[in-house]
N, C-alpha and C positions, 0 to 999 in steps of 0.2 A: 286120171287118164293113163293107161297104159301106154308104155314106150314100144315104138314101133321102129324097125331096123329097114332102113330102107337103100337096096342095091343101085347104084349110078345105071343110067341106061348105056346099053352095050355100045351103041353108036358115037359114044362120047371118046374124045381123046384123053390117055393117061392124064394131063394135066386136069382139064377140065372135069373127068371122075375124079380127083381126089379137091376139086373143090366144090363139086354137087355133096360127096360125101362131109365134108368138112362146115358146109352149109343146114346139112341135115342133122350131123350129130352136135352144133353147138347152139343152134336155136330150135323153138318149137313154133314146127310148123303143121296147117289146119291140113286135114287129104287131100282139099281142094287145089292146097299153095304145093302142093310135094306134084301132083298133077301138072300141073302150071310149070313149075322148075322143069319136070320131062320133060316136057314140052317143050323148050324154051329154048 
């Protein structure tokens, strides 16, 4: 499966984009779960 880079959404606080990102780049997650976390 190819690695996919995925940007925190804009509406997120500093803190909480670097733990969306931090979340993304140490586990692997399905488009569905990375959808869901948006969300979330």
């Amino acid at each position: 499966m190819a690695t996919q880079t995925y940007k925190p959404p804009k509406h997120l606080s500093k803190d909480a984009a670097a733990f969306f990102s931090g979340g993304v780049a140490e586990y692997e997650f399905e488009p569905h779960h990375i959808i869901l976390l948006t969300k979330a």
